[in-house]
ZAZABA-937204 format. One line per 4 residues: number of its first residue (from 1); their letters; for each residue x, y, z of C-alpha. Coordinates in Angstrom, 3 decimals. Example, Ala and Ser with C-alpha at 12.3 -4.5 7.8 and 13.67 -1.06 7.14 Angstrom:
REM ZAZABA-937204
1	as	12.300 -4.500 7.800 | 13.670 -1.060 7.140;
REM end
This chain:
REM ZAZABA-937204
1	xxxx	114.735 96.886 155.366 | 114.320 96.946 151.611 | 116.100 98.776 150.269 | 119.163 99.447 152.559;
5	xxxx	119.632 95.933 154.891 | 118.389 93.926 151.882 | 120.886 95.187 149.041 | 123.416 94.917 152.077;
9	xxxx	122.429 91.334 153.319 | 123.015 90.335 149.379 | 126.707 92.060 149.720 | 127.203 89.528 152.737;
13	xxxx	126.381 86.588 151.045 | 128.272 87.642 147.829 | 131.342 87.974 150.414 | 131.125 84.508 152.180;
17	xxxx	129.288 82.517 149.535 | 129.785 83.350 146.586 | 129.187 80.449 144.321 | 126.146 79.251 147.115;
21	xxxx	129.014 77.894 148.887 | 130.637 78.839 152.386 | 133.815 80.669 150.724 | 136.174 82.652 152.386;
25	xxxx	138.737 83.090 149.359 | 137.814 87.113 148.771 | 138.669 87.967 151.806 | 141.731 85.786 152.764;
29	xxxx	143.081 87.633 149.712 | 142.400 90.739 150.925 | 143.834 90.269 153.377 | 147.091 88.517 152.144;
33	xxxx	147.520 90.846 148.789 | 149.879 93.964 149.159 | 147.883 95.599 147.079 | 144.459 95.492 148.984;
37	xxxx	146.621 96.403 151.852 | 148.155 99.712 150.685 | 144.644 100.394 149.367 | 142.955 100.261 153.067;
41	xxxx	145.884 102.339 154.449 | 145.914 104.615 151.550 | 142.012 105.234 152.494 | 142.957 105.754 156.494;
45	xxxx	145.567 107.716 155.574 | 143.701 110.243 153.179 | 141.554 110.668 155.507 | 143.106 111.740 158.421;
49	xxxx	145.919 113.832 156.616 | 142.626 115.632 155.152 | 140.607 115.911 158.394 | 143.586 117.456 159.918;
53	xxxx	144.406 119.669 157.482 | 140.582 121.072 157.387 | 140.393 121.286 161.174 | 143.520 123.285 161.181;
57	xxxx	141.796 126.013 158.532 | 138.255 125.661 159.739 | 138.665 126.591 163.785 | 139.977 129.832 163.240;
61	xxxx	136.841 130.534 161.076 | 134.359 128.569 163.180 | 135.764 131.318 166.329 | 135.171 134.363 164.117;
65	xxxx	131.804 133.442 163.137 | 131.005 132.250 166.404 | 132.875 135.376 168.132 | 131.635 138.363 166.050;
69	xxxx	129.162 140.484 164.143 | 129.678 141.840 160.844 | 128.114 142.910 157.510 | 127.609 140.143 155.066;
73	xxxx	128.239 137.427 157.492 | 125.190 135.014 156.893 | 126.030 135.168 152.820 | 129.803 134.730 153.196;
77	xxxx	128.289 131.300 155.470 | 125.742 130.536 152.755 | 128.593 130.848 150.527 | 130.812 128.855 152.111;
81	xxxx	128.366 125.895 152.617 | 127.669 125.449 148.893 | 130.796 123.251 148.158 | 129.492 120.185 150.847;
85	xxxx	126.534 119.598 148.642 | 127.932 119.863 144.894 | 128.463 116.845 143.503 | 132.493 115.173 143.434;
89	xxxx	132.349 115.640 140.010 | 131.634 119.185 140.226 | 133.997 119.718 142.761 | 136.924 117.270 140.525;
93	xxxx	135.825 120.017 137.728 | 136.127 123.055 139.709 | 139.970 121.871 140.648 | 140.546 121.012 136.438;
97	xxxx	139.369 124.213 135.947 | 141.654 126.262 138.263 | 145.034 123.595 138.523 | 144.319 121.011 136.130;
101	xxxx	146.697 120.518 133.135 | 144.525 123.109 131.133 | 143.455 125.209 134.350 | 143.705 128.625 134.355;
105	xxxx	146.284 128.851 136.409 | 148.713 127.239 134.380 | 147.034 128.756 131.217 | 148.260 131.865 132.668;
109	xxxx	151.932 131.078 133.649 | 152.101 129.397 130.454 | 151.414 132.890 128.964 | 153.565 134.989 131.009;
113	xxxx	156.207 133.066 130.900 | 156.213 131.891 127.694 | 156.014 127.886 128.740 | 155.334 125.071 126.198;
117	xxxx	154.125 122.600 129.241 | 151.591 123.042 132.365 | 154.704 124.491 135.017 | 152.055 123.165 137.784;
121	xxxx	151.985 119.155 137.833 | 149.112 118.560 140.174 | 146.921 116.425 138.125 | 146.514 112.617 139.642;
125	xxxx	148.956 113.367 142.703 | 147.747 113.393 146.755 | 147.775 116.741 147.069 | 145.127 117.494 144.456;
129	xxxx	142.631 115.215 146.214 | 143.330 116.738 150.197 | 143.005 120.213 148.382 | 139.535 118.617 147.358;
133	xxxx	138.416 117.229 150.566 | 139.738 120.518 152.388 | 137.371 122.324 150.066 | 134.447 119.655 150.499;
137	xxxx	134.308 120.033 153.878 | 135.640 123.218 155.453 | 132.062 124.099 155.872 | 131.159 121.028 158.464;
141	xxxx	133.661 122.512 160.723 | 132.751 125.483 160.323 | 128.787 125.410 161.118 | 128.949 122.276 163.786;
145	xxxx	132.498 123.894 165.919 | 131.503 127.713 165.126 | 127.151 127.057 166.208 | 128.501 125.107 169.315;
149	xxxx	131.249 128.199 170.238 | 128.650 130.440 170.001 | 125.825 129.177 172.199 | 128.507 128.969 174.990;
153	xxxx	127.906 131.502 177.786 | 130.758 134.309 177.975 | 129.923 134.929 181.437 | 131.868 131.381 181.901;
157	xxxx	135.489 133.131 180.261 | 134.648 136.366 181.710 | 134.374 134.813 185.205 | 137.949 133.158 184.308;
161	xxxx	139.216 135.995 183.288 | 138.133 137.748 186.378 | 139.730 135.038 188.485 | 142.833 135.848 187.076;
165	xxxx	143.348 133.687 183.815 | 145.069 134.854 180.951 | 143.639 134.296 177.587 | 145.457 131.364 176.738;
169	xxxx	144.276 129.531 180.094 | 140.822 130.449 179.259 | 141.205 129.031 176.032 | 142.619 125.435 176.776;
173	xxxx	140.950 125.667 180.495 | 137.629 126.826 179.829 | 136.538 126.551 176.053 | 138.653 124.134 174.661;
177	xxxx	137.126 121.377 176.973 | 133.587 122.748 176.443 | 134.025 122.638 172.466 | 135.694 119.029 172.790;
181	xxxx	132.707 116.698 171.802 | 131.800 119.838 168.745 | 135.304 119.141 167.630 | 135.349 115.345 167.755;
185	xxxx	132.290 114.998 166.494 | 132.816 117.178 163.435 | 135.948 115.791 162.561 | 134.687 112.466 162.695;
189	xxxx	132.020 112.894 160.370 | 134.965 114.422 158.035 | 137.195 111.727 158.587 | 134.077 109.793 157.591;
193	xxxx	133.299 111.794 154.287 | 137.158 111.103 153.468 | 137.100 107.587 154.275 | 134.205 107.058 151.706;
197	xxxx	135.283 110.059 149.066 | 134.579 108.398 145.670 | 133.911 111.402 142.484 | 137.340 113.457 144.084;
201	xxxx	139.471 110.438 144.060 | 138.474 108.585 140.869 | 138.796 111.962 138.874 | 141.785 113.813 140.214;
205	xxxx	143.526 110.962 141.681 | 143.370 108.813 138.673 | 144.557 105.400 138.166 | 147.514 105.350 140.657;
209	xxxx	145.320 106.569 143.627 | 142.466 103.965 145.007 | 140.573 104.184 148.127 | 138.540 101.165 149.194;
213	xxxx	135.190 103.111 147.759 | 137.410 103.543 143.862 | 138.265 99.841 144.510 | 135.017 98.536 144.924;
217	xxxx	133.753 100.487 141.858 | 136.825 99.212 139.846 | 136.386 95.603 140.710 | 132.802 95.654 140.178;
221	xxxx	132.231 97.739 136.865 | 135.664 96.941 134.977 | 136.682 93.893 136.438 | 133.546 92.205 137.201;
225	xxxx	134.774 90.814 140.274 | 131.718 90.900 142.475 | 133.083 88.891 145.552 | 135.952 90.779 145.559;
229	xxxx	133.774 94.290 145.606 | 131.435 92.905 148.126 | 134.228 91.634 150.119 | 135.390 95.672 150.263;
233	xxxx	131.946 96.782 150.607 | 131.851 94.347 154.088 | 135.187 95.787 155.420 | 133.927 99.173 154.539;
237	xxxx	130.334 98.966 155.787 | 131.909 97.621 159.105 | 133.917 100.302 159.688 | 131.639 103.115 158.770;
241	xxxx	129.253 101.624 161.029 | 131.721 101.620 164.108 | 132.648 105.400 163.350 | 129.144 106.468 163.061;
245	xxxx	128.184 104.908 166.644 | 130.872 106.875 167.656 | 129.692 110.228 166.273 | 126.089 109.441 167.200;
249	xxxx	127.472 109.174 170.662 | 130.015 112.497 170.287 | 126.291 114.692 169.104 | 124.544 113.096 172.081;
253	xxxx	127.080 114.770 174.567 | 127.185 118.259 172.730 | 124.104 119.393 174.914 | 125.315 122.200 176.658;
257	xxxx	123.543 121.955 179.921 | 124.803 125.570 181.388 | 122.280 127.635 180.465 | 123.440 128.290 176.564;
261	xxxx	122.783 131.689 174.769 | 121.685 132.452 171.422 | 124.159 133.150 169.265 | 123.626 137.175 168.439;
265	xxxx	124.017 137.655 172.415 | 127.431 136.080 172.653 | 128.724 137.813 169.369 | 130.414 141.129 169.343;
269	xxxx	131.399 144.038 166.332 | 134.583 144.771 165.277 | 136.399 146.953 167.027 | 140.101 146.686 167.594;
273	xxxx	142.605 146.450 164.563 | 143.476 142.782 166.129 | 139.570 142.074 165.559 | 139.685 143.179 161.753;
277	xxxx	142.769 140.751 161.325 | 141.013 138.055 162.289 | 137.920 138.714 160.394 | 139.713 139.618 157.638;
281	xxxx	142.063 137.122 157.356 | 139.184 134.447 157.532 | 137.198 135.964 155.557 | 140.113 135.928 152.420;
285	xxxx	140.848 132.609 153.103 | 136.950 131.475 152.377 | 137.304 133.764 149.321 | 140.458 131.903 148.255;
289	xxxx	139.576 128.498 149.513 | 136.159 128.485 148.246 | 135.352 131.363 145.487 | 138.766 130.436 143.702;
293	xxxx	137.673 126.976 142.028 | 134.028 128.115 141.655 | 134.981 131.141 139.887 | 137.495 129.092 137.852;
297	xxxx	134.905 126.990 136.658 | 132.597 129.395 135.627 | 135.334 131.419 133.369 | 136.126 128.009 131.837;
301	xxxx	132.733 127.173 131.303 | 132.814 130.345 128.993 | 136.112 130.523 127.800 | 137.272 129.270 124.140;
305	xxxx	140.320 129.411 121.984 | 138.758 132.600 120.442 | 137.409 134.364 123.696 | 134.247 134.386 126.148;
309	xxxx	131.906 132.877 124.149 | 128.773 130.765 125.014 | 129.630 128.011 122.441 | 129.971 125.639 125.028;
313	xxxx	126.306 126.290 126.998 | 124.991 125.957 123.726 | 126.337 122.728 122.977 | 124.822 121.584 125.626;
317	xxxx	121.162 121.872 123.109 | 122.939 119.561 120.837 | 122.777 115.903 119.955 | 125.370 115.050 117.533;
321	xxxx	126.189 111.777 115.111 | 127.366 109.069 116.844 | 127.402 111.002 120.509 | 128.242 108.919 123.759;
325	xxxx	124.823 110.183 124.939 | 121.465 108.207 123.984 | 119.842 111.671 124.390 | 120.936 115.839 123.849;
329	xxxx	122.801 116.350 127.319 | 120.429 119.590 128.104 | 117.804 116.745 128.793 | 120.203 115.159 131.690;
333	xxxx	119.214 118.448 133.608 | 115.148 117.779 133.435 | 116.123 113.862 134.356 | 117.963 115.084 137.386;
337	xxxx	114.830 117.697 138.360 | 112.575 114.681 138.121 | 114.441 112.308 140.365 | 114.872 115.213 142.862;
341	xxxx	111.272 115.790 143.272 | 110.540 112.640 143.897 | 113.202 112.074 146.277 | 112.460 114.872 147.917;
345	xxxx	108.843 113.802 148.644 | 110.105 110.348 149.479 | 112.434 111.912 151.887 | 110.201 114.474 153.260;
349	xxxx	107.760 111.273 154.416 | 110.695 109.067 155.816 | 112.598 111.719 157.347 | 109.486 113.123 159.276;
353	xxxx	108.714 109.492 161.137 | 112.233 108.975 161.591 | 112.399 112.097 163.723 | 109.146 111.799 165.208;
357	xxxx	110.008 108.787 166.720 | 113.562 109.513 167.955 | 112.232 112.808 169.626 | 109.685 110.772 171.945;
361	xxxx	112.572 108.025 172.273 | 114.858 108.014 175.317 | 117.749 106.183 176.283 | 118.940 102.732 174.766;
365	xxxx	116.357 103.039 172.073 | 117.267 106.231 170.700 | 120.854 105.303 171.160 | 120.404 102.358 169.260;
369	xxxx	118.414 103.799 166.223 | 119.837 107.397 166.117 | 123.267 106.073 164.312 | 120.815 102.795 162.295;
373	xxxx	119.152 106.034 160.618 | 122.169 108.098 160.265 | 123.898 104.803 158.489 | 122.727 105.748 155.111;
377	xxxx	124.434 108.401 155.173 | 127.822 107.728 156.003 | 127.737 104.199 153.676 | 129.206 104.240 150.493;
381	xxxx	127.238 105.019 147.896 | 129.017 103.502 145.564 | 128.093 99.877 148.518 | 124.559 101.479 148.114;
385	xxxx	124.940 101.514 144.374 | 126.560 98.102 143.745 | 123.881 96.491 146.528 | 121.182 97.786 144.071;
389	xxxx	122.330 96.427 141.165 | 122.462 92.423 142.975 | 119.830 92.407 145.150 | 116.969 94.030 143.630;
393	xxxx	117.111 91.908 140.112 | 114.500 89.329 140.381 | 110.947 89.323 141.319 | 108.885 90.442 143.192;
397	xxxx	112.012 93.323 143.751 | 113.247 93.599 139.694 | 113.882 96.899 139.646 | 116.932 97.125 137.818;
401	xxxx	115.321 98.916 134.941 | 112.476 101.484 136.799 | 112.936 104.938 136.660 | 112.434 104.598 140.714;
405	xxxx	115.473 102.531 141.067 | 117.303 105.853 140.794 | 115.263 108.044 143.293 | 115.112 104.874 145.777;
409	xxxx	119.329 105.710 145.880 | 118.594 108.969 146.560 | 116.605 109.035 149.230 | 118.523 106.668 151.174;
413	xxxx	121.677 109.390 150.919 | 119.013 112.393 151.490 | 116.373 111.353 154.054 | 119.283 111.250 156.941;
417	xxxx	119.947 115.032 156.002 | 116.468 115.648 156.672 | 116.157 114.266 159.789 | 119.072 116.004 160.997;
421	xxxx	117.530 119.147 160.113 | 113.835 118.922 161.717 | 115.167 116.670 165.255 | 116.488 119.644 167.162;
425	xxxx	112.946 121.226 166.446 | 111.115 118.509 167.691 | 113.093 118.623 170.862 | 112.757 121.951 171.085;
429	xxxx	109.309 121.290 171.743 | 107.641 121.352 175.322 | 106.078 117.944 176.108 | 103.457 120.558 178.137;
433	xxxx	102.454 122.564 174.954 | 101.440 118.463 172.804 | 99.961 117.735 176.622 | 97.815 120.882 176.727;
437	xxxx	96.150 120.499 173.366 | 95.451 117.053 174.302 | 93.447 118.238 177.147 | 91.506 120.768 175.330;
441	xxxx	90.181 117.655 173.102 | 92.458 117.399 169.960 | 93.304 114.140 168.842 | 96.883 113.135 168.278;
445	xxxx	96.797 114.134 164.695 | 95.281 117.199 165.197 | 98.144 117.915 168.254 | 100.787 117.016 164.993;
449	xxxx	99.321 119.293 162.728 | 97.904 121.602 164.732 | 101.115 122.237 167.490 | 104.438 120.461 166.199;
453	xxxx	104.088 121.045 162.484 | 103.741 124.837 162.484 | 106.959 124.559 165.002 | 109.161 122.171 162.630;
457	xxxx	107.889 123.994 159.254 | 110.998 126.116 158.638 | 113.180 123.184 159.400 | 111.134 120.859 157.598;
461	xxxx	111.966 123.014 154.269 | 115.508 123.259 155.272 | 115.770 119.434 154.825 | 113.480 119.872 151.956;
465	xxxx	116.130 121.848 150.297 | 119.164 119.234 151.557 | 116.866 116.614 149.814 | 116.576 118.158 146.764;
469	xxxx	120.046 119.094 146.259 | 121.623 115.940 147.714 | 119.482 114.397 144.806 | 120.751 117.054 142.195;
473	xxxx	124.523 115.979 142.637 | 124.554 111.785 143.839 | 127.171 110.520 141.610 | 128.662 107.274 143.298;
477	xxxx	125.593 105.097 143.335 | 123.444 106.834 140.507 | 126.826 105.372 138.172 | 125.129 101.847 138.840;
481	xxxx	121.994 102.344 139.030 | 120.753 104.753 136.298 | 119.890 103.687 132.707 | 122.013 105.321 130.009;
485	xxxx	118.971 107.159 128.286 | 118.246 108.614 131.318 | 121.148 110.141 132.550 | 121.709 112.640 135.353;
489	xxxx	123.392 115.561 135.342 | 126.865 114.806 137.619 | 126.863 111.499 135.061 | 126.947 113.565 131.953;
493	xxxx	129.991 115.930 133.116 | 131.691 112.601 134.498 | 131.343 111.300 130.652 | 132.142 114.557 129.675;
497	xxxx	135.543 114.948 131.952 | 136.550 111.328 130.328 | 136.569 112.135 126.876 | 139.090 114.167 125.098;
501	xxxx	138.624 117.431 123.015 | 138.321 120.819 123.862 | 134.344 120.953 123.372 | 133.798 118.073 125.828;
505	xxxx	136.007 120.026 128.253 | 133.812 122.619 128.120 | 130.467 121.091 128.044 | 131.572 119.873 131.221;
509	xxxx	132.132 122.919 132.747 | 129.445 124.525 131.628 | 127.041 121.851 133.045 | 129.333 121.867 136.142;
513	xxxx	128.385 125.950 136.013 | 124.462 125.081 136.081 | 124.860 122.808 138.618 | 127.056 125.094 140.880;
517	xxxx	124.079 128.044 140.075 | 121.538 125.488 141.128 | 122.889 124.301 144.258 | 124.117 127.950 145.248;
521	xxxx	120.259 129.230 144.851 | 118.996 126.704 147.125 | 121.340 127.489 150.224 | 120.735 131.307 149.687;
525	xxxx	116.722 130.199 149.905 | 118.547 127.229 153.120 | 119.855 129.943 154.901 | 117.053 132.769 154.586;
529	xxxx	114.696 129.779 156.408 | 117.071 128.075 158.985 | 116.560 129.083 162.517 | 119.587 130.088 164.223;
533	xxxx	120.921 127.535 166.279 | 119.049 124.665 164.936 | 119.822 121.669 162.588 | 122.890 120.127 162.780;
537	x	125.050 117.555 160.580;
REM end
């Protein structure tokens, strides 16, 4: 109520009154103006083009890891997970690094070919930014589709197939209608992540590009037009909220009710040269999809005029004359530690009563509250941001220049991650197992900590770990709400990326590295704790 409805309540009144009087003049000109126009169906349009284009490269992959068993399999999934949770910036970086102007890429045709100019044009154009968001989210396809697939029973295709059915009718008779609300439901929460994309779009698509989120940034930070932003933060917010009622209601129906297997029993090895092409094939296409900006921006993060050198880490230590940075940028790295931890622990706390209570919720109330929590989520951060910096500037709420205005942000995008993670353990839970204890004399507390805790403690980390790297790479609302002396790290490779020289180049890709190492560790440590089958987006 504070610090989400409040902020967003202020965002309402700033888009019907914004002098203290009933106006509607923001948005009658959205409305009217071509430009505001072409900037909503620019954002639908994004979005979908990139939601399709993800779904079409994620299935195949979400079948293989859902049909088969082979070596390396949970690290190649580790590895393929760590590009949802690095920050846009890092991800904008990665895409510099390998097509940008002075990528690698077009270092190296340059070379070859003896070229004065960058032969690859990509920088600031549509297809940069859907390369992005296919990167960003291949992963979310490829857990939610490729977990559902393979709790599905295989005595229900082997009975079709016994009946007569080719493969093909199994497929769009049998599975495909049994994976529907998996599929819908995933691709709606990409469509959502597209909708709202903010770091991708402002860095690679540049000044010519502008979805509603870049809009409401622009008009707030470099215009100063704050009915105008809030008036875009309302049509946003309303939207998001629509398509997250939907998902919320897509999850709700992915129960499968026909006896579902674990995963391992439904999987089988590789066998038949057909098997190894599909395996194979998958398995280069997360290597090129995912390994080839990461390992881009790593080279470039050591790579200098005269060679590998580590010039650029070490540059990192330094705090020169008359630097855009009120401290040496190694110090944005302990900043962004500190606000993690503490979001973390904030998170931790919210997430675990959010769960608790929609676990012993049924019906209307749990269908009510389930998408209310998930809401933070899905809403812009740069709304969340922008609502901050509005509402919570006078007492008894002036926060606008605490340290814990910047953590607050953060767990409002991180808490929802955790409570994702630790609700399918809490339903996993036998209502008999709390009942028993309570018979043999515990108290309700002692049931919790005794019974249900020891249950939900592996998932409870795994949303530990979202938490703390969430926090690690928020860029859209920590860009309002942190002070400039105490700057995180995806805001020092943003200022960084948007200044010129070759040093600043590589400063940010050498923080972009760290970040990339950091975030990588803690899904290695994710995936060693997550229980198969459980958590979910």
């Amino acid at each position: 109520m504070l610090f989400y409805f409040y902020p967003l309540a202020r965002i309402f009144g700033l888009s019907f009154m914004p002098d203290g009087e009933w106006a509607l003049g923001s948005l009658q000109k959205l409305f009217k103006s071509g430009y505001y126009a072409r900037t909503l169906w620019f954002t639908f349009w994004q979005a979908a083009v990139s939601t399709l284009l993800t779904l079409i490269l994620a299935l195949p992959g979400a079948y293989v890891f859902a049909r088969y068993r082979f070596p390396g399999k949970k690290l190649l999934q580790a590895f393929a997970t760590v590009p949802f949770v690095l920050p846009t910036v890092v991800v904008a970086a990665a895409f510099q690094a390998l097509l940008g102007p002075r990528g690698l890429i077009n270092e190296l045709l340059q070379t070859l070919f003896d070229l004065s100019e960058a032969p690859i044009q990509m920088n600031h154009s549509v297809l940069f930014v859907l390369l992005a968001h296919v990167f960003f989210n291949y992963t979310v396809i490829l857990r939610m589709v490729g977990g559902f697939w393979a709790r599905l029973d295989p005595a229900l295709t082997e009975s079709a197939r016994v009946l007569g059915a080719s493969s093909v009718k199994v497929f769009f008779r049998v599975t495909l209608p049994l994976l529907k609300p998996a599929i819908l439901a995933s691709s709606l929460l990409v469509f959502i992540f597209c909708f709202s994309s903010f770091g991708v779009i402002l860095i690679l698509g540049g000044p010519s590009l502008a979805t509603i989120e870049v809009e409401i940034y622009r008009q707030a930070v470099h215009l100063f037009n704050l009915p105008m932003a809030a008036a875009l933060s309302l049509i946003q917010i309303v939207f998001i909220l629509l398509m997250m009622w939907v998902y919320t209601a897509l999850q709700r129906k992915q129960v499968v009710t026909l006896q579902p297997v674990s995963g391992s029993q439904s999987q089988v090895p590789i066998r038949t040269t057909r098997d190894r092409s599909w395996v194979g094939g998958n398995v280069c296409l997360i290597l090129l999809l995912v390994g080839t900006p990461l390992a881009a921006l790593i080279v470039r993060s050591f790579l200098t005029d005269s060679g590998l050198s580590f010039v650029y880490y070490r540059a990192l230590f330094d705090n020169p004359v008359q630097s855009i940075f009120y401290v040496p940028p190694m110090e944005a790295v302990l900043y962004s530690c500190g606000f993690a931890l503490v979001t973390l622990v904030f998170s931790v706390v919210i997430g675990i009563l959010a769960a608790q209570f929609l676990s012993v919720s049924e019906g209307r109330i749990s269908a009510l509250f389930d998408p209310i929590f998930m809401l933070p989520l899905s809403t812009s951060a740069v709304t969340l941001g922008f609502g901050f910096i509005i509402a919570l500037d006078k007492p008894p709420l002036n926060l606008r220049t605490s340290l814990l205005l910047v953590p607050l942000a953060h767990t409002l995008v991180a808490f929802p991650f955790v409570v994702r993670s630790v609700l399918p353990a809490l339903r996993s839970i036998p209502q008999s197992l709390k009942e028993s204890a309570a018979l043999l004399g515990a108290s309700p507390l002692r049931v919790w900590r005794s019974v249900e805790l020891p249950i939900i403690g592996r998932s409870l980390v795994v949303g530990a770990v979202f938490a703390f790297t969430i926090s690690l790479g928020e860029f859209g609302a920590t860009v309002f709400v942190a002070r400039p002396q105490t700057p995180t790290m995806p805001l020092a490779i943003y200022r960084f990326l948007g200044q010129p020289g070759a040093l600043n180049y590589g400063q940010a890709m050498a923080m972009s590295s760290l970040l990339m190492l950091v975030t990588a560790v803690g899904f290695l440590i994710l995936e060693k704790l997550r229980i198969e089958g459980q958590g979910e987006f």
